[in-house]
C-alpha positions as CSV (number, residue, x, y, z in Angstrom):
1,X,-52.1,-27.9,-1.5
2,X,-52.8,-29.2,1.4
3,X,-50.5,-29.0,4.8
4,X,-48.5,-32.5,5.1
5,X,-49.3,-34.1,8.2
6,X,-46.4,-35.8,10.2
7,X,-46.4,-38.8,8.7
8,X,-45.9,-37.7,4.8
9,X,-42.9,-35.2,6.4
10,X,-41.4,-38.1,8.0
11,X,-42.1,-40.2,4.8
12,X,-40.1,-37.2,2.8
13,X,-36.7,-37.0,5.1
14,X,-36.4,-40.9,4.9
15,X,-36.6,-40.9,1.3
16,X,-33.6,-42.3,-0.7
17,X,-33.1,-41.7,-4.4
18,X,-33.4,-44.5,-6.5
19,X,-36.5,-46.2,-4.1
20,X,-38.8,-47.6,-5.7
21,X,-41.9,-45.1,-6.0
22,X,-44.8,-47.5,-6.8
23,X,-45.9,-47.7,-3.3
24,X,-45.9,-44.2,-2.0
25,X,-49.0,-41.3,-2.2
26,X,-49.0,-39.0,-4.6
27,X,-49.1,-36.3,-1.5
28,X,-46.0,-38.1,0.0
29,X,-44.6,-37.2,-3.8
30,X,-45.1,-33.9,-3.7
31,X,-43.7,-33.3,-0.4
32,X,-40.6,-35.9,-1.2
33,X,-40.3,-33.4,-4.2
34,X,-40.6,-30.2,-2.1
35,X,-37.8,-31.6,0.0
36,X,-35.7,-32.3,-2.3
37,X,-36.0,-29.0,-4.4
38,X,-35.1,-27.3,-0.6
39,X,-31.9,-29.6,-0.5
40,X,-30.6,-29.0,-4.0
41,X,-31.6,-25.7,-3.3
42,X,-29.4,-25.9,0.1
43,X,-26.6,-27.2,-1.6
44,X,-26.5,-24.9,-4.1
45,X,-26.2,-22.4,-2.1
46,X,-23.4,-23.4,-0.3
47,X,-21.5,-24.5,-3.3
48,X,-21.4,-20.5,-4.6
49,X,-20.3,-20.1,-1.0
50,X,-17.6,-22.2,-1.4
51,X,-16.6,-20.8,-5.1
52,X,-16.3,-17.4,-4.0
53,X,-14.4,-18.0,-0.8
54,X,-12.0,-20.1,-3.4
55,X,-12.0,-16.9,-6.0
56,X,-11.4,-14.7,-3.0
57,X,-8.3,-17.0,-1.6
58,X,-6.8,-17.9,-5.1
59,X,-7.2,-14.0,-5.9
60,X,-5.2,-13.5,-2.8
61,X,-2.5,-15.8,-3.5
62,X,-1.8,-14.8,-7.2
63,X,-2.0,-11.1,-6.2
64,X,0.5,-11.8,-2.9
């Protein structure tokens, strides 16, 4: 694939879920989907963060 020039990277970040896709490229798609997939991805992340600093405190509690 191709790299995205500005305009479809700019067209990606100002996407909001639920739009209404009819009008938009089939490149400015696939990078709306590649930026998504890095959000969830993102998120994810920091959601096991988040679980295993609340296992580690709860752990702490119930042992103390």
């Amino acid at each position: 694939m191709a790299e995205p020039d500005d305009e479809t990277t700019r067209s990606a970040r100002r996407f909001q879920p639920g739009q209404d896709l009819y009008g938009i490229s089939i490149d400015e798609l696939q990078q709306i989907a590649a930026v998504l997939k890095e959000e969830i991805t993102r998120i994810e992340r920091e959601i096991a963060s988040r679980d295993s600093t609340k296992a580690a405190a709860e752990a702490l509690f119930k042992n103390g």
